[in-house]
N, C-alpha and C positions, 0 to 999 in steps of 0.2 A: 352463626351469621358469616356468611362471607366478606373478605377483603376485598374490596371492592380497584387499590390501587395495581397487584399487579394484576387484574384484568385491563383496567386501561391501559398498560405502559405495555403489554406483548400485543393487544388490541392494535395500540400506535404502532407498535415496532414494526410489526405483520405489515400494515396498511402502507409505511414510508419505505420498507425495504419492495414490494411489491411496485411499490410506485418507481424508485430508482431502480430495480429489477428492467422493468417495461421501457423507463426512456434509455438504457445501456444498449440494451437489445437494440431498440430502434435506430438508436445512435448507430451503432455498429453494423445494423444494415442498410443503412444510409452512405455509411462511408464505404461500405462495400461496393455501392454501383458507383464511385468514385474511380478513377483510372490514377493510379500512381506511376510514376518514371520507375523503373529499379535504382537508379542513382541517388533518389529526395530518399525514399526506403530504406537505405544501406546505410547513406548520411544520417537518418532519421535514429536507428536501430542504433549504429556506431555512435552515437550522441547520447543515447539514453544510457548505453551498457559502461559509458567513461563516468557518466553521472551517478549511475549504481556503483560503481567502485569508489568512486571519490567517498560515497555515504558511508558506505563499509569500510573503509579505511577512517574514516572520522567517527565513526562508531566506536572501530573497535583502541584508535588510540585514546576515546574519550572513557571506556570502560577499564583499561588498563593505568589512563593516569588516575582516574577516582578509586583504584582498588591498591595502586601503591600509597595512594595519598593515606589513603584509612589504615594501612599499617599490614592488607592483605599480604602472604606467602604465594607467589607465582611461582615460585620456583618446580622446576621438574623432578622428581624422583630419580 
């Protein structure tokens, strides 16, 4: 007899990534007959790549203080 759950749960999966697949695309061809200044752009880009560091930086001192907390060896060879 077949399991009947993971048919429905790849069934869903397939059916909601298709669907968020479709409104990305659309989204994104939508914003494309948009006109941006180069300046909001730059601004835009230069704002996201400060916020990716900031996370990466908080990352990696959040994985470094729970690996000295636990008693981990960092040290280099």
């Amino acid at each position: 007899m077949i399991d009947w759950i993971p048919v429905v749960f790849v069934a869903f999966k397939v059916l909601i990534f298709g669907a968020c697949m479709f409104f990305a695309i659309k989204w994104h061809y939508d914003q494309g007959k948009k006109r941006m200044d180069k300046r909001a752009l730059l601004r835009t880009g230069g704002k996201l790549a400060a916020i990716f560091l900031l996370a990466l930086t908080a990352v990696l001192l959040f994985t470094f203080g729970l690996a000295k907390m636990l008693g981990m060896d960092l040290s280099l060879p």
